[in-house]
C-alpha positions as CSV (number, residue, x, y, z in Angstrom):
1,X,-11.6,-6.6,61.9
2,X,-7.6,-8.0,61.5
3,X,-6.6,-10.1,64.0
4,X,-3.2,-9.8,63.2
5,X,-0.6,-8.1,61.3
6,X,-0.2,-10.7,59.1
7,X,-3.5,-10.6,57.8
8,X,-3.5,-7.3,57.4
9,X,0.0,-8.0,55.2
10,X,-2.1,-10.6,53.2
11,X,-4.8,-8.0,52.6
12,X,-2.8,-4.8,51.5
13,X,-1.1,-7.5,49.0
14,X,-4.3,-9.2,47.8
15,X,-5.4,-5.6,47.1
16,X,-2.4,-4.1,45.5
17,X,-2.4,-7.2,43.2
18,X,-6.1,-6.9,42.2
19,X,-5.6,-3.1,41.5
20,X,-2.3,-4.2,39.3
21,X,-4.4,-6.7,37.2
22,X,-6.8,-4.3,36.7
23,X,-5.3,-1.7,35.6
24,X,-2.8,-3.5,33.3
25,X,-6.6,-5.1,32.2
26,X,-7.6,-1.8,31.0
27,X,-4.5,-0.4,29.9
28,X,-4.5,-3.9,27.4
29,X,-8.0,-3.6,26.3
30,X,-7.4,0.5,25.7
31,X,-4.3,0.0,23.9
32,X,-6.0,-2.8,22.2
33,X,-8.7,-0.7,21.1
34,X,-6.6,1.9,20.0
35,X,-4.6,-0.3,17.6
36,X,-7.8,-1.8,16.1
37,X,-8.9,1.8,15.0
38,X,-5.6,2.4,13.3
39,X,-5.7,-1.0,11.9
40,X,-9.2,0.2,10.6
41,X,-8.0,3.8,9.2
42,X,-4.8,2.2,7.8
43,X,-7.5,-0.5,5.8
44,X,-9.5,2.4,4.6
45,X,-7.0,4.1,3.5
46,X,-5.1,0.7,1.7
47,X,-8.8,0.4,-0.1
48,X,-9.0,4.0,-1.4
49,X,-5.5,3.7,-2.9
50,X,-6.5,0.1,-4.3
51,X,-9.3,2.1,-6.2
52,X,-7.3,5.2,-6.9
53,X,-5.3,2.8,-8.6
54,X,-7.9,0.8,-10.3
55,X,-8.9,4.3,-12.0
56,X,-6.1,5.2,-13.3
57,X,-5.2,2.3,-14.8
58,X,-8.9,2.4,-16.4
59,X,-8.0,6.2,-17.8
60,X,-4.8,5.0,-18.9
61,X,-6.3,2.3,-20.9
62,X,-9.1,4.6,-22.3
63,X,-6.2,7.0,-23.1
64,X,-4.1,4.9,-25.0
65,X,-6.8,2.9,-26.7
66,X,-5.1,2.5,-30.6
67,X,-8.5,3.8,-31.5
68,X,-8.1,7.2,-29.6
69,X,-4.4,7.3,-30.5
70,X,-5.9,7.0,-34.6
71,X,-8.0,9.9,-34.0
72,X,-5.6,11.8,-32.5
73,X,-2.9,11.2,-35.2
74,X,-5.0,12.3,-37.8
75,X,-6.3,15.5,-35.8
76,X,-2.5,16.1,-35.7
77,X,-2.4,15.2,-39.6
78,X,0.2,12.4,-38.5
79,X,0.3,9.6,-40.7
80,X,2.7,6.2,-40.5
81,X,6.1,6.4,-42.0
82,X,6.7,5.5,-45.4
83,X,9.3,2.5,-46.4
84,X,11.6,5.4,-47.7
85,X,11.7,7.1,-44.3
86,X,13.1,4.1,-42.6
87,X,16.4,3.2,-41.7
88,X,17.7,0.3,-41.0
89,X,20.0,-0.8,-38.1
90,X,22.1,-3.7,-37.7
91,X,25.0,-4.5,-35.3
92,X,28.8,-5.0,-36.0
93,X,30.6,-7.8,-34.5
94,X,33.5,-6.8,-32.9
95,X,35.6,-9.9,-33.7
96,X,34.6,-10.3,-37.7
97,X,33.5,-6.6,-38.3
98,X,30.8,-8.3,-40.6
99,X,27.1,-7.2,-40.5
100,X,24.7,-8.9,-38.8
């Protein structure tokens, strides 16, 4: 089948090189594969918090509509301060001590 030794050399290379490519070919398409279906889980999971999100801020809206908060107040008997009740603040320089 071989003539020589030297083309039985050029064989046993030319088969341990195939058998490398190949099977770095399949460890790159498995790895490959294997980070597409994270990428895929991790997308799911970016979307379900995008809408977790998108509902919350659609309860928080409908819980602090002014309208709800009026109903509220006034099942509390709450009702806006009067002028009296109010106190008014203003600062003090430091350099003048006059009111501002």
């Amino acid at each position: 089948m071989f003539q020589s030794t030297k083309a039985k050399i050029e064989f046993y290379c030319l088969l341990t090189t195939a058998l490398i490519v190949a099977i770095s070919t399949i460890w790159v398409r498995t790895a490959t594969v294997r980070d597409t279906y994270s990428y895929v889980k991790q997308q799911k999971k970016l979307k379900n918090l995008q809408r977790e999100i998108q509902y919350e801020k659609i309860r928080w809206l409908k819980l602090t509509a002014p309208e709800r908060l009026e109903r509220f107040a006034d099942s509390l008997d709450l009702h806006p301060p009067r002028m009296d009740q109010l106190l008014r603040y203003s600062t003090v320089s430091k350099r003048t001590g006059e009111n501002q």
